[in-house]
C-alpha positions in Angstrom: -59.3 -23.4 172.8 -57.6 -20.4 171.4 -55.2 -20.9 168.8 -52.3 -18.2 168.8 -50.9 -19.1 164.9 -49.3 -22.0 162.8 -46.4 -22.8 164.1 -45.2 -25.4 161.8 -45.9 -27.1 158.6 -44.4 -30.6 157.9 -43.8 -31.7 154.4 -42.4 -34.6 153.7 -39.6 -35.2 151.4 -37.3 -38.2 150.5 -34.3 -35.9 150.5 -34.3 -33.2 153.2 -31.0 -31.6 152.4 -32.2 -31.0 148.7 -35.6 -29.6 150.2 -33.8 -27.6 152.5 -31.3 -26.2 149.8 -34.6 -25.2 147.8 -36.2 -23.4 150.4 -33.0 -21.5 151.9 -31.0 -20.6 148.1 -33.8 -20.1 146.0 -36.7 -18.9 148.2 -34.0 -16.6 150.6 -35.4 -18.6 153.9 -33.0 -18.7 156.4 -32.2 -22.2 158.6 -33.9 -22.8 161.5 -31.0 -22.3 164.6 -33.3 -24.5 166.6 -34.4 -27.7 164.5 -32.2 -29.2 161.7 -34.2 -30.0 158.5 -36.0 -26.8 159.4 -36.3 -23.6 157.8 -38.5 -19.9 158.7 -40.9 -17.9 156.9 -41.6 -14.9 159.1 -45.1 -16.6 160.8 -44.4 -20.4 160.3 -41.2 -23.0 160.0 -41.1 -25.5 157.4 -40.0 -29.0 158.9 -39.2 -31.2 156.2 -39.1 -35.0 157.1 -38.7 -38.4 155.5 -41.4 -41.0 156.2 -39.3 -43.8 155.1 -36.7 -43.1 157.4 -39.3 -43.6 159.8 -40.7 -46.4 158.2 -43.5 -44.9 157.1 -44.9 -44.8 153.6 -43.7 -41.8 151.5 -46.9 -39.5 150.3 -46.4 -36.0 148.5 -48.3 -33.3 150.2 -50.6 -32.4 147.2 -51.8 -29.4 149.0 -49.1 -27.1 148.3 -48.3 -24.0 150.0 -48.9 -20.5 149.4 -46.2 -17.9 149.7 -47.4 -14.2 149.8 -44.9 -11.7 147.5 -45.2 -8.5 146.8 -44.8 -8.7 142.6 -45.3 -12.4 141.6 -44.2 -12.1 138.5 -40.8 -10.5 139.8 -40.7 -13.4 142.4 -41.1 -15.9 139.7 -38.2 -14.9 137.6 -35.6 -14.3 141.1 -37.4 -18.6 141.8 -36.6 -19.2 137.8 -33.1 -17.3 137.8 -31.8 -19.4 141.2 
């Protein structure tokens, strides 16, 4: 098998529109134009989903995410600012 990249990441959410706001007005990522509930980092979408709307239980991803910035601390006062 030869794996090209990470395509996607799914975290799951209960409200998809608020996760989406986060994501596109305070971290700058732009909408997917090809997947509602979606939105693009330069090497990976975000695809945020509710498992109870699937009936499915609802569980945080614990995990987190790591985001690569040039100044961190800049980046946190832009993420504190929004």
């Amino acid at each position: 098998m030869r794996i090209e990249q990470v395509d996607f990441v799914s975290v799951p959410t209960r409200d998809v529109g608020r996760a989406v706001r986060f994501y596109r007005d305070v971290l700058g990522l732009p909408e997917s134009e090809y997947s509602e509930g979606e939105v693009e980092a330069p090497n990976v979408t975000f695809g945020f989903w509710n498992p109870e709307a699937d009936g499915e239980e609802f569980v945080p991803n614990t995990a987190g995410v790591g985001l690569r910035v040039p100044d961190v601390a800049s980046a946190v006062e832009e993420a504190r600012a929004a």
